[in-house]
C-alpha positions in Angstrom: -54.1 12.8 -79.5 -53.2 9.0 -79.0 -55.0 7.2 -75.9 -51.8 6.0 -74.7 -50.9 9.9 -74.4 -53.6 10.9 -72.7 -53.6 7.8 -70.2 -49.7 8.3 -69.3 -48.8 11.8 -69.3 -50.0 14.2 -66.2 -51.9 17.1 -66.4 -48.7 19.7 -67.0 -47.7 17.6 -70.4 -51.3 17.2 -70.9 -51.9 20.4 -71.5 -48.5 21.3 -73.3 -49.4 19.0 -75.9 -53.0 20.3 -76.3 -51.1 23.4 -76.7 -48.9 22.4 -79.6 -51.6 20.3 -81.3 -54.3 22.8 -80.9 -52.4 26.3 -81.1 -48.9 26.0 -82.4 -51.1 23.2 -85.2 -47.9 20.6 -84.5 -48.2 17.5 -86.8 -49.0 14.3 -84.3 -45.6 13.0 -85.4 -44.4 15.9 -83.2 -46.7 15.7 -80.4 -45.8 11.6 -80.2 -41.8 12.9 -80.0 -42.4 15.3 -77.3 -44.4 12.8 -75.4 -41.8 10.6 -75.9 -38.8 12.8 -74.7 -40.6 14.4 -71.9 -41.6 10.5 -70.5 -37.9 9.9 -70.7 -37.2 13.1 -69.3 -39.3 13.0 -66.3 -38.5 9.1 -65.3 -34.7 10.2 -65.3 -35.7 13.0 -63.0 -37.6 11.2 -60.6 -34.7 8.8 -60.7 -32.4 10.9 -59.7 -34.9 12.9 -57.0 -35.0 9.6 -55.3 -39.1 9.6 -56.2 -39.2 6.6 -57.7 -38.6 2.5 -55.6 -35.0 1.8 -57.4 -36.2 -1.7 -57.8 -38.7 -0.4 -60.8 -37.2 -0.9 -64.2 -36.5 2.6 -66.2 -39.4 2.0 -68.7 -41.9 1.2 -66.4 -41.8 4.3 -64.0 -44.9 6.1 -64.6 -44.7 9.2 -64.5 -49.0 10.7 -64.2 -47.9 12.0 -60.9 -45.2 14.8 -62.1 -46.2 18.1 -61.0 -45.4 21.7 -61.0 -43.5 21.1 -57.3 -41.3 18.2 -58.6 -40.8 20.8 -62.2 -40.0 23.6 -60.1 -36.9 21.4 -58.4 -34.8 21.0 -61.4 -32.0 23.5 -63.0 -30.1 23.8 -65.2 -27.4 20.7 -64.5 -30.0 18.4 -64.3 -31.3 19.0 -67.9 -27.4 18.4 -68.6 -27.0 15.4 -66.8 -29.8 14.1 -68.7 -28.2 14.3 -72.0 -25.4 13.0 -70.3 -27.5 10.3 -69.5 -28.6 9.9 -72.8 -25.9 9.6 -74.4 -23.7 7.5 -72.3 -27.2 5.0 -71.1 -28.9 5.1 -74.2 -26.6 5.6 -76.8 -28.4 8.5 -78.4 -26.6 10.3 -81.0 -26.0 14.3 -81.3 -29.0 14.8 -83.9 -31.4 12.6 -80.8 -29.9 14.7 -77.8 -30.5 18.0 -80.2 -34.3 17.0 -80.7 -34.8 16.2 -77.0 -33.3 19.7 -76.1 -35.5 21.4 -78.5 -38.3 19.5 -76.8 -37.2 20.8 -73.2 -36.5 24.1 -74.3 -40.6 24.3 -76.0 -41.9 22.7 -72.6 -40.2 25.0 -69.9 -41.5 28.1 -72.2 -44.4 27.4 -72.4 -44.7 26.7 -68.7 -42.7 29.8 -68.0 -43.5 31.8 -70.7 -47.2 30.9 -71.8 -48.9 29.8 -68.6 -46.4 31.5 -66.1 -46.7 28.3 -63.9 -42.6 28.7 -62.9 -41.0 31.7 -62.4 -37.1 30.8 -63.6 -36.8 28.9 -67.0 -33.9 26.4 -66.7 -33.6 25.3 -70.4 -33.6 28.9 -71.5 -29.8 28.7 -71.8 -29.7 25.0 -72.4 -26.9 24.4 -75.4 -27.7 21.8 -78.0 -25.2 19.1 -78.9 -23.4 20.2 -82.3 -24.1 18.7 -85.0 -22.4 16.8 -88.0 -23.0 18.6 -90.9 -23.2 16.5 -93.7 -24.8 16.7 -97.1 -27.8 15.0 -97.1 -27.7 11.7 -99.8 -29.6 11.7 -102.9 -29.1 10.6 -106.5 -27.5 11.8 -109.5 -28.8 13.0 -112.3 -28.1 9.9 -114.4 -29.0 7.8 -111.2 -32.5 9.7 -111.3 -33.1 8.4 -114.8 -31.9 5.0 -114.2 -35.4 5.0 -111.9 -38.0 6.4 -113.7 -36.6 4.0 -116.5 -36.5 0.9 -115.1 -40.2 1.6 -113.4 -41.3 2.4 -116.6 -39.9 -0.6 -118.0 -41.3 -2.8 -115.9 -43.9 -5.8 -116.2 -45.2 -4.4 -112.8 -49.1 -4.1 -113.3 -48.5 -0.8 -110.9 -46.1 0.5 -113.1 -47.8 3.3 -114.3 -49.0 4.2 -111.0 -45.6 3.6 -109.2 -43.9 5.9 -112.3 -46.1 8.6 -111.3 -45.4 8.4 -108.1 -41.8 8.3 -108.7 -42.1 10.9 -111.0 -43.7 13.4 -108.0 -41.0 12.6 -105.9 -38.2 13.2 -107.9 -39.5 16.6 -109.4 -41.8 18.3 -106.9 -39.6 17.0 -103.7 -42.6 16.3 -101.6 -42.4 13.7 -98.2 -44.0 10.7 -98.5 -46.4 11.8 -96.1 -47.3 14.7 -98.3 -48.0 12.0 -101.3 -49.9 9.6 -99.3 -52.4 12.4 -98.7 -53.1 13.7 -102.4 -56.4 13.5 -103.3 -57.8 13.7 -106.7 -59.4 17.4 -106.0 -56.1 18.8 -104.5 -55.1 18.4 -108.6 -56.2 21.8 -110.1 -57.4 23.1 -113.7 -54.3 25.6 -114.1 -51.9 22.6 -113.6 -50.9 23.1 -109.8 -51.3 20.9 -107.0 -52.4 21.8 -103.2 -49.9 20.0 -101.1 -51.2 19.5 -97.4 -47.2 19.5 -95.3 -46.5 19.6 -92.0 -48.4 20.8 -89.0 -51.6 20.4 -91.5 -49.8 23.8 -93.6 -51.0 24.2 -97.7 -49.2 25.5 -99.9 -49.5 25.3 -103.8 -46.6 23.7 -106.2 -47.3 24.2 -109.9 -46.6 20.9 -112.2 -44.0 20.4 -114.9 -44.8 18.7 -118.0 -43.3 15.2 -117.3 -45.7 15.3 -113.5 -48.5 16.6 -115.8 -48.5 13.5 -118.5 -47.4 11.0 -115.6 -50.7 11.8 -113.6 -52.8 11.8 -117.1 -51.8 8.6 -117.7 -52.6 7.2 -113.9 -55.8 8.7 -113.8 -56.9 6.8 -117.0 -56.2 3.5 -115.1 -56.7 4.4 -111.8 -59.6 2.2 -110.2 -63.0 3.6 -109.9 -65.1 0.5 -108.5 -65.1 -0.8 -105.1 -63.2 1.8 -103.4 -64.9 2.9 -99.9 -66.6 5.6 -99.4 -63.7 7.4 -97.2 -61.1 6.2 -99.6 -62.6 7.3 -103.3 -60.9 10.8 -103.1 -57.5 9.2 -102.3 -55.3 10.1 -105.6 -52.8 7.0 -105.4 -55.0 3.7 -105.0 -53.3 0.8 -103.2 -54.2 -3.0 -104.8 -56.6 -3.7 -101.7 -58.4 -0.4 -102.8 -57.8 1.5 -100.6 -55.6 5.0 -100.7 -52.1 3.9 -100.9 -49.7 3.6 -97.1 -46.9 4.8 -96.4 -45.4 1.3 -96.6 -46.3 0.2 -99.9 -44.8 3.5 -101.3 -41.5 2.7 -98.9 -41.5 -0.7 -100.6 -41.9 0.9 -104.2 -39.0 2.7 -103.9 -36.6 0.0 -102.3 -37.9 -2.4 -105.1 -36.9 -0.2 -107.8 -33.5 1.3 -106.3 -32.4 -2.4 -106.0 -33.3 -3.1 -109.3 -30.7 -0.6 -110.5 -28.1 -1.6 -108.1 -28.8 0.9 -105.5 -30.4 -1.0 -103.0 -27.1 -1.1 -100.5 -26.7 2.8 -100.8 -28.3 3.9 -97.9 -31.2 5.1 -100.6 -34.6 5.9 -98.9 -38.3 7.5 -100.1 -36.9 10.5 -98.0 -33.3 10.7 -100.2 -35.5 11.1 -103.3 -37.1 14.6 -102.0 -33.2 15.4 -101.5 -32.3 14.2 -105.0 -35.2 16.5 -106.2 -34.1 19.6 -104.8 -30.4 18.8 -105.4 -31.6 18.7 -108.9 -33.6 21.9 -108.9 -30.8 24.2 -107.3 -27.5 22.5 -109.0 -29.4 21.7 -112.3 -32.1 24.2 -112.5 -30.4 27.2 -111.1 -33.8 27.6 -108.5 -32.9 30.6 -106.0 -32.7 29.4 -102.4 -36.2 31.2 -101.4 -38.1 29.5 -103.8 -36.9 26.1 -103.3 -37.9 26.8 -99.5 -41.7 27.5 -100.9 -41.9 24.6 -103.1 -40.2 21.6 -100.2 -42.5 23.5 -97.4 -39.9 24.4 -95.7 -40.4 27.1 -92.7 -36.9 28.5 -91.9 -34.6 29.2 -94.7 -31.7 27.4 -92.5 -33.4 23.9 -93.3 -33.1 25.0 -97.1 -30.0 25.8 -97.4 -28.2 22.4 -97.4 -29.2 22.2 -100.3 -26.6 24.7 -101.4 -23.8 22.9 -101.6 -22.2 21.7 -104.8 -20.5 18.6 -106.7 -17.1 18.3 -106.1 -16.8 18.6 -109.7 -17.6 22.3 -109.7 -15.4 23.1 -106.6 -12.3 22.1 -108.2 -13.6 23.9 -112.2 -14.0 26.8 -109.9 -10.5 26.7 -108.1 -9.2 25.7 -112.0 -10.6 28.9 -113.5 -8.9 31.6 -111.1 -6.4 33.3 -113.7 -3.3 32.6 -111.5 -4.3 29.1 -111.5 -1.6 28.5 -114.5 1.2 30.5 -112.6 4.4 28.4 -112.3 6.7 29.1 -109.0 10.3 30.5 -111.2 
């Protein structure tokens, strides 16, 4: 847990985090978001509880003195005029407001629920904005090829490297996170690789042929000398020798989407684990369950976006109904 954290947050969040971290095995990336939501919380609470000199500017009220007393003062409208607040103050959109409900709704159970240190939950019938649904972006097929073509092509001396990293992403759907962390030994004998996801969960994804070559090729040129100690078991090598950032693969993938005119789309490292199982389940014909095993997925909900299809086979569908060709007399 970051020092910051543990400086700034009282003992109640404290030990909600510890809980998440150490129990529910929450990724940090999580434990930073509920920090963040419950600082932002608990200043708007104590702004509107009078606890706070209104001469103070909103980001710099501390908030190490919240306790169960001041906790065990708000309902129900208060969590609502927060995301009021929210939206209106700080311009947070429906998908922000949703996260910071799910972050009140985990904190108020555990204190009600876990640790019984309130008696009455107030978020336990706390509605989330609704959301937009929208289909997430990704590539086309022939867009997909376009990239791994024109890295291939290139007079990049990464090239190789960037193809097979490319090549991952586009096939196995992995987050970058999830790339960044590949070590040499999570690639097995039987052709699978031990992905390490979220909240520090394994699972095991088993490589096509095109992932297979790609990573024979890299590990013929992948550097051997002068790599630290704490580095040498880092799969994808960065040119500093050390195991590759989350930047430099963030840059790989703009550099190469703009190179086939793709760089003004809205494209990310994220869109490509999209494309990938966009691919699998329009292309490949993968059932739903076992595209949530290989993307790491732990409800089948997050899945299933990944079920809609082109607009091109919505209208062959309507097309093929046999009364399709009936004329009105």
């Amino acid at each position: 847990m970051k020092r910051e954290i543990l400086i700034s947050s009282p003992e109640v969040i404290h030990q909600f985090l510890l809980y998440n971290e150490a129990i529910k095995n929450k990724s940090s990336a999580t434990i930073d978001e509920y920090f963040r939501d419950l600082q932002t919380f608990f200043r708007y609470i104590k702004t509107i509880k009078g606890r706070v000199d209104t001469t103070v500017e909103f980001n710099q009220i501390e908030i190490n003195d919240v306790d169960i007393d001041l906790i065990k003062t708000i309902n129900v409208n208060d969590l609502y005029s927060f995301l009021v607040y929210c939206k209106d103050e700080r311009s947070n959109n429906s998908t922000t407001r949703a996260r910071k409900v799910s972050t009140l709704r985990q904190f108020f159970k555990y204190l009600s629920v876990q640790t019984h240190q309130i008696d009455e939950n107030p978020a336990e019938l706390l509605d989330a904005p609704k959301l937009k649904k929208s289909l997430p972006k990704h590539l086309s097929l022939e867009d997909s090829l376009k990239l791994l073509n024109s890295v291939k092509e290139g007079n990049n001396p990464n090239s190789i490297r960037d193809y097979c990293i490319i090549t991952l992403f586009l096939n196995c759907g992995m987050r970058l996170s999830e790339l960044c962390s590949l070590n040499v030994t999570d690639i097995k004998a039987d052709g699978s690789l031990r992905i390490l996801g979220k909240g520090n969960k394994e699972r095991v994804i088993y490589l096509n042929e095109a992932c297979r070559a790609s990573l024979l090729d890299y590990l013929k040129i992948r550097p051997m000398e002068g790599i630290p100690a704490d580095h040498k078991n880092a799969l994808f090598i960065s040119r500093n020798r050390r195991r590759i950032s989350n930047k430099t693969v963030q840059h790989i993938v703009y550099t190469n989407l703009e190179k086939i005119g793709l760089g003004d789309q809205g494209l990310s490292v994220h869109k490509l684990r999209h494309t990938a199982a966009t691919l699998m389940y329009q292309h490949g014909g993968v059932d739903i369950r076992v595209l949530q095993d290989i993307l790491g997925h732990e409800n089948l909900g997050t899945t299933q976006i990944y079920t809609h299809v082109a607009d091109s086979q919505v209208k062959n569908a309507i097309d093929s109904n046999p009364l399709s060709s009936i004329n009105k007399k």
